[in-house]
DRENBAVEX-276884 format. One record per residue (C-alpha): x, y negated, z; residue number from 0; chain; residue in one letter. Coordinates in nm, 3 decimals. Layout:
! DRENBAVEX-276884
NODE       px       py       pz  num  chaine  residu
NODE        X        Y        Z  NUM       A       A
...
END
This chain:
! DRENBAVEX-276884
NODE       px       py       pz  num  chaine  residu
NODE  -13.892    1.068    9.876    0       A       X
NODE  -13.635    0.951   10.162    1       A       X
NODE  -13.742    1.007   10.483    2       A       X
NODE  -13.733    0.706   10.761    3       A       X
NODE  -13.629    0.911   11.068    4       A       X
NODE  -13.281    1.076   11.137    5       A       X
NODE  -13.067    1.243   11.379    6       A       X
NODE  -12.937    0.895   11.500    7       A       X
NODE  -12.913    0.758   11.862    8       A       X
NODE  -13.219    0.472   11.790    9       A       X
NODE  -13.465    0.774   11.723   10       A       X
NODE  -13.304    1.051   11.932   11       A       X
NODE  -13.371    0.833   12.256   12       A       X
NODE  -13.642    0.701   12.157   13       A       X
NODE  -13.845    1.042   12.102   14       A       X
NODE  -13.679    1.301   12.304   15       A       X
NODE  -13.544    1.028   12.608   16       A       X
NODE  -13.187    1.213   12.537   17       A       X
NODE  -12.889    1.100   12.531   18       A       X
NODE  -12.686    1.187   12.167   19       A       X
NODE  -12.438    1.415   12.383   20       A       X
NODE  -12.779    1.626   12.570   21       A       X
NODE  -12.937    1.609   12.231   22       A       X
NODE  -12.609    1.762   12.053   23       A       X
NODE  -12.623    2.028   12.352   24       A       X
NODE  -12.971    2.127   12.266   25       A       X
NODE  -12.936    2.141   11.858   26       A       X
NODE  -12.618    2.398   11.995   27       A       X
NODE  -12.848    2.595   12.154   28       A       X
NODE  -13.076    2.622   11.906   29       A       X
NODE  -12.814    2.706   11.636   30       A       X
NODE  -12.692    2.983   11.847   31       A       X
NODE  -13.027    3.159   11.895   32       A       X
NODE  -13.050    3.156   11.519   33       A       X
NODE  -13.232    2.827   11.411   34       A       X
NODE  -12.951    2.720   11.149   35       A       X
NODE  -13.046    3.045   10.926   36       A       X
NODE  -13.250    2.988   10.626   37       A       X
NODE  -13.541    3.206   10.762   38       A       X
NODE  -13.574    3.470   10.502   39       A       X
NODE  -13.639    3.178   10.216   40       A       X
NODE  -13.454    2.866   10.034   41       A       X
NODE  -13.200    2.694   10.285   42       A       X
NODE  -13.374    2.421   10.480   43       A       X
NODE  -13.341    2.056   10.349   44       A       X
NODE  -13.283    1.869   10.682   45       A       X
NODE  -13.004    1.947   10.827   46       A       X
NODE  -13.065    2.134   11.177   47       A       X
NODE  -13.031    1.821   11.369   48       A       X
NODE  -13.319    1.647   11.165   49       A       X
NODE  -13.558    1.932   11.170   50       A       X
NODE  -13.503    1.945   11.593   51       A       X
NODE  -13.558    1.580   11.581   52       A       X
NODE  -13.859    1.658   11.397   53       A       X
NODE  -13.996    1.883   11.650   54       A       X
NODE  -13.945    1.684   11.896   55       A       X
NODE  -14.149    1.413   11.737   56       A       X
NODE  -14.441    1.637   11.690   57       A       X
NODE  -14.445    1.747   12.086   58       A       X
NODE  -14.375    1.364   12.141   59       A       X
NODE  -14.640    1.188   11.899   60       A       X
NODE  -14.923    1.486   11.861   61       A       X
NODE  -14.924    1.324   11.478   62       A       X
NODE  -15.044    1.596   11.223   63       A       X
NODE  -14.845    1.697   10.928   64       A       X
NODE  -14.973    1.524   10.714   65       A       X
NODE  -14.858    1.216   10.903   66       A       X
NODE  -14.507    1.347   11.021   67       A       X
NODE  -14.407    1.460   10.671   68       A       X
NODE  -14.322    1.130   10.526   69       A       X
NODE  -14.124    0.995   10.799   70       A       X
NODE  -13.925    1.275   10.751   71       A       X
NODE  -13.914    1.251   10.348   72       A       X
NODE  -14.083    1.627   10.328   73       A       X
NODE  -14.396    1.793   10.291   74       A       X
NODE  -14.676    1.869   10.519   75       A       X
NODE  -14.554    2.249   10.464   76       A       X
NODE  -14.237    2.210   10.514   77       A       X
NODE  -14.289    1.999   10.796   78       A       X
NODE  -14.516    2.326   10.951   79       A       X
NODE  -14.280    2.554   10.894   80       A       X
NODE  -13.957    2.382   11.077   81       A       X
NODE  -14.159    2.330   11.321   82       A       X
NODE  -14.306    2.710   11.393   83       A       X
NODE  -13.926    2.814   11.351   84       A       X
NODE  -13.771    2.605   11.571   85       A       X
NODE  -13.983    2.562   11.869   86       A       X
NODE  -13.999    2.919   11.996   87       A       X
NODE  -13.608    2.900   11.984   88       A       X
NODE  -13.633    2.579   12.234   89       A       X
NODE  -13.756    2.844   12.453   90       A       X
NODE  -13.673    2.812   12.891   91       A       X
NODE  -13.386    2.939   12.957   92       A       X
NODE  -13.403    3.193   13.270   93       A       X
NODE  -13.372    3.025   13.627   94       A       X
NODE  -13.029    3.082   13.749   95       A       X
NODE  -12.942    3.348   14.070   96       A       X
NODE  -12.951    3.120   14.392   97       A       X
NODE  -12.641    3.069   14.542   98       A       X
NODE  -12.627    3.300   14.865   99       A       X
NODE  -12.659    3.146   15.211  100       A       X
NODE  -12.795    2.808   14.982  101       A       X
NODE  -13.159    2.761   15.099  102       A       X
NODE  -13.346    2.627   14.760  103       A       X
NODE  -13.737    2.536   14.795  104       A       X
NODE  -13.955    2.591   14.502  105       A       X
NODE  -14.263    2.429   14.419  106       A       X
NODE  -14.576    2.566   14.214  107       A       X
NODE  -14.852    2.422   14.078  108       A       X
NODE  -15.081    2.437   13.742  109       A       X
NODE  -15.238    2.178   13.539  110       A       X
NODE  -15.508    2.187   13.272  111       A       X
NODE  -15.378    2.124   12.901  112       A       X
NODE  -15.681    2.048   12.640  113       A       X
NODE  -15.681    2.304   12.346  114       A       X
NODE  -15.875    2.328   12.074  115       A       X
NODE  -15.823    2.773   12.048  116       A       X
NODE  -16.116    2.888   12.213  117       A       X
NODE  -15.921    3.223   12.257  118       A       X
NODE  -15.642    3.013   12.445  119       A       X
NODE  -15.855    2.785   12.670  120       A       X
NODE  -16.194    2.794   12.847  121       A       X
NODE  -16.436    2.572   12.932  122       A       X
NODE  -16.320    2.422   13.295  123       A       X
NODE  -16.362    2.187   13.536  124       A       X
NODE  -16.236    1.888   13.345  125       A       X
NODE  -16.528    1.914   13.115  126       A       X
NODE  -16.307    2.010   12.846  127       A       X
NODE  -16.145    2.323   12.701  128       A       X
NODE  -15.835    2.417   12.818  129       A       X
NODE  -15.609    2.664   12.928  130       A       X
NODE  -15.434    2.637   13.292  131       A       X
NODE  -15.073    2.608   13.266  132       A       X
NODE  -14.848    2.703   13.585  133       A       X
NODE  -14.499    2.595   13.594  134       A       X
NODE  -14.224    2.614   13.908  135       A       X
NODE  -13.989    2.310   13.964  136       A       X
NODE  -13.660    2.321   14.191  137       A       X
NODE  -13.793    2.089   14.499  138       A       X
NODE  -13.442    1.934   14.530  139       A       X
NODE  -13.287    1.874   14.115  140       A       X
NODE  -13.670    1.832   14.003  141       A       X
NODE  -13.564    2.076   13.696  142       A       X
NODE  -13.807    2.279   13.567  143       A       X
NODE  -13.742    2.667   13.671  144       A       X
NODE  -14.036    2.829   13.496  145       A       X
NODE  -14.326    2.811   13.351  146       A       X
NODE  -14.612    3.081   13.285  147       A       X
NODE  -14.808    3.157   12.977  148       A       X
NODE  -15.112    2.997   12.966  149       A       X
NODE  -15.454    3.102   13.105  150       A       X
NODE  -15.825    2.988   13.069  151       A       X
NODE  -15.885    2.690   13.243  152       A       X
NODE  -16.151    2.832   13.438  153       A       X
NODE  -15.921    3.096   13.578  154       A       X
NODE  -15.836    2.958   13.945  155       A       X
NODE  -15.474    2.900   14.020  156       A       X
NODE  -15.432    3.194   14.267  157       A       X
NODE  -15.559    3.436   14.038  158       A       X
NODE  -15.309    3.294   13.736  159       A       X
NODE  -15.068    3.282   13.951  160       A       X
NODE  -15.098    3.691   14.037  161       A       X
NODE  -15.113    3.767   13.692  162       A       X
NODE  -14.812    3.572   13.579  163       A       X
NODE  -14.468    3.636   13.582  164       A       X
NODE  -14.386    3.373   13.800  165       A       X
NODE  -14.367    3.580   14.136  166       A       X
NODE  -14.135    3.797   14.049  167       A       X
NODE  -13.950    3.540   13.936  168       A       X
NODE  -13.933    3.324   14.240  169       A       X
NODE  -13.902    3.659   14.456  170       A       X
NODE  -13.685    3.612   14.764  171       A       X
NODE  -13.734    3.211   14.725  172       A       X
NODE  -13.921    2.956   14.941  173       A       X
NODE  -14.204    2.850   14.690  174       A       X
NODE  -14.460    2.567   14.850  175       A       X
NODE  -14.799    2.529   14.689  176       A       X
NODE  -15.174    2.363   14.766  177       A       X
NODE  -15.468    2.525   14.946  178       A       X
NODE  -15.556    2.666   14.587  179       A       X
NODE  -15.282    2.925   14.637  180       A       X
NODE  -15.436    3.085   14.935  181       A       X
NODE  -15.406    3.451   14.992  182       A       X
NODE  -15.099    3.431   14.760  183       A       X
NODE  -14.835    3.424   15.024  184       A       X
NODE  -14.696    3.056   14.909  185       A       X
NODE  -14.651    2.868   15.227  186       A       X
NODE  -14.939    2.625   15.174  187       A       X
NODE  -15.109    2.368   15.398  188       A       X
NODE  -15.273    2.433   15.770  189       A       X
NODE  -15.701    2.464   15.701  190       A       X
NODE  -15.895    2.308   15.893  191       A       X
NODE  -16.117    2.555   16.134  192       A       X
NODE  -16.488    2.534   16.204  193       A       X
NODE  -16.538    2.352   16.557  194       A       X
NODE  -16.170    2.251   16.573  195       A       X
NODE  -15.900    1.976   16.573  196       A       X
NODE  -15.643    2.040   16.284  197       A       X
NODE  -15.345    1.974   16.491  198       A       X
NODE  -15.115    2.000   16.237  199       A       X
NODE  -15.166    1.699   16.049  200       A       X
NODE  -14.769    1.564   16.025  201       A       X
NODE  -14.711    1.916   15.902  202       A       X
NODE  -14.927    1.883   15.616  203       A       X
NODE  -14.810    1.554   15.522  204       A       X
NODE  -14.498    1.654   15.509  205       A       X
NODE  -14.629    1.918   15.283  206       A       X
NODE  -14.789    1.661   15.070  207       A       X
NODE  -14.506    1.437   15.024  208       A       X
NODE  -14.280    1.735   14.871  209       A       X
NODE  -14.534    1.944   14.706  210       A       X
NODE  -14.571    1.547   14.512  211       A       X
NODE  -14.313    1.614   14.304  212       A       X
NODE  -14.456    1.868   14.104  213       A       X
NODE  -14.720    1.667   14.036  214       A       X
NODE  -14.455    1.381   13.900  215       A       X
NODE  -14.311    1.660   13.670  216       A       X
NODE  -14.589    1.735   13.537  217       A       X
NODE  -14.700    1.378   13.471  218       A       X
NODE  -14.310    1.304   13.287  219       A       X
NODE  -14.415    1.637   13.065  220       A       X
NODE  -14.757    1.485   12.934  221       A       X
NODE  -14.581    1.172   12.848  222       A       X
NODE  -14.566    1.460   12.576  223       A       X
NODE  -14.902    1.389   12.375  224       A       X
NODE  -14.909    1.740   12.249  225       A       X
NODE  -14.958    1.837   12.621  226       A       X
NODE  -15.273    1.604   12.613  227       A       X
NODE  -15.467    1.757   12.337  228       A       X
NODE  -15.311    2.063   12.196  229       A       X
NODE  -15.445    2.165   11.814  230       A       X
NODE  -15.218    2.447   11.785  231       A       X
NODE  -15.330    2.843   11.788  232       A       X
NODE  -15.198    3.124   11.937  233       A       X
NODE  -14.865    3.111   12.114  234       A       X
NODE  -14.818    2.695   11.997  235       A       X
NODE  -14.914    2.550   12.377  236       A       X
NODE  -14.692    2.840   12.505  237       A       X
NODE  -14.406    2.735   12.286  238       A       X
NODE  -14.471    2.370   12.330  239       A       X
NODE  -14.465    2.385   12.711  240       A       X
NODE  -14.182    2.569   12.696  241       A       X
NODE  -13.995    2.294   12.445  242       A       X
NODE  -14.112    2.002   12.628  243       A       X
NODE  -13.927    2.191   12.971  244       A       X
NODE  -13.578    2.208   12.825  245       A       X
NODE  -13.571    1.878   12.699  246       A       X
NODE  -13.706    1.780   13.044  247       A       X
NODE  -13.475    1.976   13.242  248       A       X
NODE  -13.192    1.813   12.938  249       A       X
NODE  -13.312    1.472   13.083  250       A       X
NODE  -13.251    1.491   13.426  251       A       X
NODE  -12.931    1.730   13.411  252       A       X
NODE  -12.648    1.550   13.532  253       A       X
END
C-alpha cells in the first residue's frame, strides 16, 4: 500500500512550519543521536526523513495509528514504533552558557496539558486531568531554553518549579515569572498590601507586557494538538513537549 505523505516541501511546511533546509537540520540531528539504526530489528521501511515527518504529524494532528498508518503506506505498529524511537531522540538540546557581561532575561511559566495517564496528570483546576508542564523561554530570541518534566496539575507552580530542574538550570540568570512563583526568588510582580496604594503599577505592567511572551510560546506549542489532549503513557507528554520545543526553537532560529 503506497503511502500519501513524504518528506517533500508541500507536507514538511505544512506539518512541522519548517523550512526543507531547518527540517534537513533536524532529520541530521536525529541521525546523529542514533535514529537511522535499525533498532535491534528489520531495517525501517521509510526512510529516516519520512518516519521524522511522521512524527511530526502525530504531535501536529493528535490522529491515532490507526489513522496515521495509511497516509504513510504502513501499519498501525509500525507507525507506533517509529514514533516511540524517534521522539525521545528530538529531545531539547541544553541551553547554551550566556555570553559574559551579555545581560539575557528569562521567562518561566507552566501550563496545564490534558492527559489521559492518571499516574502522569491530576485532577486540576481546569476541570480536567492533567499534568502541569513548566518550560523557560529566552525573553529576547523567544526560543525555548527548557522545559521540565511534567507534574500533576494540581501541584502549584512554585512547588513544580522547586522540584524541577529548571533552577539550576537558569542559575546565575534573570528569570521573570507571575505572583504564582512567590517565595521562589523569580523577580515577580509588586502585591498589593492590606490598607495600601500599590504604587507600583507601571512596574507591573511592564512586567506584564514581557512576562506575555511566554504565554505566546506556549500558545504557538499547542497549535500542537497532541499538547491539547495527550493519550500517551509514561514518558510520551515528556517526549512530546520536548519534540514540539526543537521544532519550535527550529522555527524561529534565524
Amino acid at each position: 500500500m503506497g503511502g500519501v505523505l513524504r518528506a517533500e516541501p508541500v507536507w514538511v511546511e505544512t506539518f512541522t512550519g519548517l523550512r526543507m533546509e531547518r527540517f534537513g537540520r533536524l532529520v541530521r540531528v536525529v541521525r546523529e543521536r542514533g535514529g537511522d539504526g535499525p533498532g535491534g530489528g528489520r531495517p525501517w521501511c521509510l526512510p529516516l526523513a519520512d518516519r521524522g515527518l511522521l512524527v511530526a504529524v502525530y504531535c501536529r494532528t493528535n490522529l491515532t495509528m490507526r489513522q496515521l498508518a495509511p497516509l504513510f503506506g504502513i501499519s498501525p505498529a509500525t507507525a507506533c514504533r517509529v514514533t516511540q524511537r524517534l521522539r525521545p531522540l528530538l529531545a531539547l538540546e541544553p541551553a547554551p552558557k550566556p555570553v559574559a557581561d551579555v545581560e539575557r532575561l528569562w521567562i518561566v511559566d507552566g501550563t496545564l496539558i490534558p492527559v489521559r495517564d492518571r499516574t502522569v496528570g491530576a485532577s486540576s483546576r481546569n476541570y480536567r486531568f492533567s499534568a502541569n508542564v513548566q518550560v523557560i523561554i529566552d525573553a529576547d530570541t523567544r526560543l525555548v531554553v527548557a522545559a521540565a518534566r511534567p507534574a500533576p496539575g494540581n501541584k502549584a507552580d512554585a512547588h513544580v518549579w522547586r522540584e524541577s530542574h529548571l533552577p539550576a538550570a537558569a542559575a546565575g540568570m534573570t528569570v521573570i515569572a507571575d505572583g504564582a512563583y512567590l517565595g521562589t526568588g523569580l523577580i515577580v510582580p509588586y502585591r498589593r498590601r492590606a490598607g495600601r496604594p500599590l504604587g507600583q503599577e507601571e512596574d507591573n505592567a511592564e512586567h506584564r507586557r514581557v512576562r506575555a511572551r511566554v504565554e505566546h510560546t506556549f500558545a504557538r506549542m499547542k497549535n500542537w494538538k497532541i499538547l491539547r489532549d495527550c493519550r500517551q503513557r509514561g514518558d510520551g507528554l515528556h517526549h512530546a513537549v520536548q519534540a514540539i520545543a526543537t521544532m519550535h526553537n527550529l522555527t524561529l532560529a534565524r
